[in-house]
C-alpha positions in Angstrom: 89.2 94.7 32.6 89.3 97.9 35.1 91.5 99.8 37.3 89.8 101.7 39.7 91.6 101.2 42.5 94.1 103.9 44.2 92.4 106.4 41.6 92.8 109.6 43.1 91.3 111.7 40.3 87.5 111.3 39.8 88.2 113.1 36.4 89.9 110.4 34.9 88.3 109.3 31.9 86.4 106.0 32.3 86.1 103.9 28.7 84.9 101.3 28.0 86.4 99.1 24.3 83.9 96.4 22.7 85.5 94.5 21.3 84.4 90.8 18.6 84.1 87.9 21.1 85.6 85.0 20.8 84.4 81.2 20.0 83.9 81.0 23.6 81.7 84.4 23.5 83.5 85.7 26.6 87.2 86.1 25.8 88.2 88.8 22.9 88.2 87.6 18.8 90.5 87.5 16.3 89.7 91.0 14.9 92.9 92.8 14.6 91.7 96.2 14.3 90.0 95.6 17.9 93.2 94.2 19.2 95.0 97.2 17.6 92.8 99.5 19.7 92.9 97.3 22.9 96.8 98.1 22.6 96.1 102.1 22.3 93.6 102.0 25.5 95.8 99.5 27.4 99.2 101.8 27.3 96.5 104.8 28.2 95.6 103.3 30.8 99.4 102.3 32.1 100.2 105.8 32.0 97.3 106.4 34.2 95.2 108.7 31.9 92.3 106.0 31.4 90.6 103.5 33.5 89.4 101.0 31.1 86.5 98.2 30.8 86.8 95.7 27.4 83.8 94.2 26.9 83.1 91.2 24.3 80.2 91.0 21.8 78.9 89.2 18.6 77.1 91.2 16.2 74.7 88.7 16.2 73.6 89.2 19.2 74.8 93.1 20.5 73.7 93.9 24.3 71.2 97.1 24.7 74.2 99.8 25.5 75.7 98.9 22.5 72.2 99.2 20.5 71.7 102.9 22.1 74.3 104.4 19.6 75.2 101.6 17.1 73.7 98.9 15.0 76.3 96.4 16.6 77.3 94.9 13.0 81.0 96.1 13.2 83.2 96.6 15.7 85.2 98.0 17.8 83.2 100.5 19.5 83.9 102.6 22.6 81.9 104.6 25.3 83.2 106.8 27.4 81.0 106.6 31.1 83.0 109.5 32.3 85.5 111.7 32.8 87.5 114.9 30.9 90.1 114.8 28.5 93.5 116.5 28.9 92.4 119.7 28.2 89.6 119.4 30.5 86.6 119.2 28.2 84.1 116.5 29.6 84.1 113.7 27.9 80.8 111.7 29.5 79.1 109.9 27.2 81.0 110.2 24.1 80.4 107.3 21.5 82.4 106.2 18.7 81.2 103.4 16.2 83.5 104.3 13.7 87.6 103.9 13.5 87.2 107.6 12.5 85.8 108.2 15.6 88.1 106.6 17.7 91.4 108.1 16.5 89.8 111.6 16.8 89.1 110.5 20.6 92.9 109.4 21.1 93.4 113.1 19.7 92.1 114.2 22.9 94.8 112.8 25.0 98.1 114.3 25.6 100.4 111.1 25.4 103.7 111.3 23.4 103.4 107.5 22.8 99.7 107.7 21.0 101.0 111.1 19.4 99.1 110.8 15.4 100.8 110.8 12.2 99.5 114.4 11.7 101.4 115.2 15.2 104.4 113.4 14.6 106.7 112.9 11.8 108.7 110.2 13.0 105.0 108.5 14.0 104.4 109.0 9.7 107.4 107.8 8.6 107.0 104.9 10.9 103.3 104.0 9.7 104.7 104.3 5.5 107.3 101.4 6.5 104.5 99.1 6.7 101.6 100.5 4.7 99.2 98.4 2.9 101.0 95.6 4.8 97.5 94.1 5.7 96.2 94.4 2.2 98.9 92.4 0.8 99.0 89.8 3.5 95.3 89.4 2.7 95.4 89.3 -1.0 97.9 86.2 -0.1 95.5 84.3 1.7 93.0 84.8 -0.9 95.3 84.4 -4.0 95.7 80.7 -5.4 99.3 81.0 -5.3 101.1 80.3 -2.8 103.9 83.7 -4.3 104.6 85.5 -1.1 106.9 88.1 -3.0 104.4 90.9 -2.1 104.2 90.3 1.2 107.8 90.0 2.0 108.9 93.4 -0.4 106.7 95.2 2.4 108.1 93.1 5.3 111.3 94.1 4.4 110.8 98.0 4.4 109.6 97.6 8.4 112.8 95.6 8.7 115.1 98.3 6.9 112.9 101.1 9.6 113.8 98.9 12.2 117.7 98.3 11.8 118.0 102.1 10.7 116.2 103.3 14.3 118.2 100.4 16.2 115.6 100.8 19.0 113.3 97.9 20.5 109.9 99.0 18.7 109.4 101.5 15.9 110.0 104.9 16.9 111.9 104.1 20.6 112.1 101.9 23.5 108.7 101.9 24.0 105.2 101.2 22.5 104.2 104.2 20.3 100.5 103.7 18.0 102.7 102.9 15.2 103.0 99.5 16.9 99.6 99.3 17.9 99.3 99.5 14.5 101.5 97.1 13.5 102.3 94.4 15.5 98.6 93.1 15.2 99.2 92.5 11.7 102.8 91.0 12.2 100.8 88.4 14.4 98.4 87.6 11.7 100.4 86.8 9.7 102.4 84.7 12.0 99.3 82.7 12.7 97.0 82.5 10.0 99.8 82.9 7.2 101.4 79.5 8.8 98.3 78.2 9.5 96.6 79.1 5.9 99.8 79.1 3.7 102.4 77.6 5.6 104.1 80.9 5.6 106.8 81.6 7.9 108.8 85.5 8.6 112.1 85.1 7.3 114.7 84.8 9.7 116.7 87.0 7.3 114.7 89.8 8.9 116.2 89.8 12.3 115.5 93.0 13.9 112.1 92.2 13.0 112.4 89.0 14.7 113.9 91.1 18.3 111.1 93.4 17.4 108.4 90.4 17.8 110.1 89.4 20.9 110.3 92.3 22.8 106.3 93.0 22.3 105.9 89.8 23.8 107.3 90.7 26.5 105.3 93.6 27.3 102.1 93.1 29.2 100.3 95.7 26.5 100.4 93.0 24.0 100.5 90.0 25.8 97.2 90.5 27.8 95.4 92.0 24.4 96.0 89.4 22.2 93.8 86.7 21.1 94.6 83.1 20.5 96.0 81.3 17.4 92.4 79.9 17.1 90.8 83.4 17.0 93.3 85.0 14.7 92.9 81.6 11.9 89.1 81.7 12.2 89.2 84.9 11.6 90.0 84.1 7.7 87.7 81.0 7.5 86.1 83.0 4.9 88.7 84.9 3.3 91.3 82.4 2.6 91.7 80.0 -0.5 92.4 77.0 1.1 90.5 76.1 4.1 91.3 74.5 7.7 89.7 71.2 8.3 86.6 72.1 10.1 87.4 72.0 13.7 90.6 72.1 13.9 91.5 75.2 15.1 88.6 75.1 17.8 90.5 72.2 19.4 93.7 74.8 19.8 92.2 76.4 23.1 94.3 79.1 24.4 97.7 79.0 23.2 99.1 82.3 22.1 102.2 81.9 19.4 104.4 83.8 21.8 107.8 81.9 20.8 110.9 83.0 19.0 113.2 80.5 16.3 115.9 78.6 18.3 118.0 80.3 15.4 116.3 84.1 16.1 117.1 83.5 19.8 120.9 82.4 19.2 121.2 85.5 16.9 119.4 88.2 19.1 121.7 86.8 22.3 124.8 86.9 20.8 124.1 90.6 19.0 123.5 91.8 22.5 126.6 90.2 24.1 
């Protein structure tokens, strides 16, 4: 994915995101810190500070450039081929293999939307509504029981941020990191809690419902994320109960993109 064309600056930073591959090795993986930072360089890229390449890869078998600074076990990892940051500083050939490495690269750009927690305090108190969010959706999957209590406490606090802000997504009406952040996660467990544990969001949490809806209607996270069959094999592994072999493989592309009949009623008529 690029975009070169009608470029005018030559200084505009040129990186390039591997990301995990999918089954198909060619389209992206179910890795939701990858699609988490596909989301940050996508929305750089919209507001024309980045041109961007995503590039797949399985660690099993990592192509040369990626062997030149890494050891290709872990991912994501990004490359900048050239350009300067928004202070000016070049920025050719910087390499990050580390998540550490990447958000101190995203310090280099001045973008109010990818503006850190240390930067922002709205961006912190956004990031504590849904802290250890992942963790506990995790433990679920792994846990015997099928007690989703845990999850839901902390589902509920990114609701509670939500209705208190009244905006579309978690600081504003617009992407912010905090939703790169997030709304991988909120997918996960969409797809793989379903999937896994039959778990569904409750529809008690509307404004996290109209949150879900308006990010998929945003090209940011409709062209970054991976399909339902990436996201489940992603826990093949980590979760108690297993998916008959094969099943997911035979899901091909579909994305879960759709809202309840009931969410959709509700959203409609709060907007009338």
């Amino acid at each position: 994915m690029s975009d070169n064309e009608g470029s005018e600056n030559g200084d505009r930073p040129l990186i390039e995101l591997f990301v995990k591959a999918a089954v198909d090795k060619m389209k992206t993986g179910g890795c939701p810190i990858c699609h988490r930072y596909f989301l940050v360089f996508y929305i750089l890229r919209e507001r024309g500070l980045i041109d961007l390449i995503v590039t797949t890869f399985l660690p099993e078998s990592p192509p040369k450039e990626i062997l030149d600074f890494s050891n290709g076990k872990h991912f994501p990892l990004v490359k900048v081929q050239k350009g300067v940051d928004s202070h000016g500083r070049d920025m050719s050939d910087v390499e990050c293999d580390t998540v550490d490495d990447i958000e101190a690269l995203l310090d280099r750009f001045d973008c109010d939307e990818m503006r850190s927690r240390k930067e922002s305090r709205a961006e912190a108190l956004a990031e504590q509504a849904f802290e250890d969010l992942y963790i506990k959706f995790c433990q679920f999957l792994k846990a015997t029981s099928d007690d989703p209590t845990q999850l839901i406490r902390i589902l509920e606090k990114v609701e509670a941020h939500l209705r208190e802000n009244g905006t579309k997504f978690m600081l504003g009406d617009f992407l912010t990191r905090a939703d790169c952040y997030l709304l991988p996660t909120l997918q996960h467990i969409r797809v793989a809690g379903k999937a896994y544990k039959n778990f569904e969001i409750p529809t008690e949490l509307s404004y996290t419902w109209h949150y879900l809806q308006n990010a998929y209607n945003t090209d940011a996270f409709s062209e970054s994320c991976p399909a339902d069959r990436e996201v489940i094999t992603h826990y093949d592994l980590k979760a108690s109960c297993k998916i008959p072999e094969g099943k997911s493989r035979l899901m091909g592309e579909n994305r879960t993109f759709s809202i309840p009949a009931k969410m959709v009623e509700m959203i409609e008529s709060h907007l009338d």
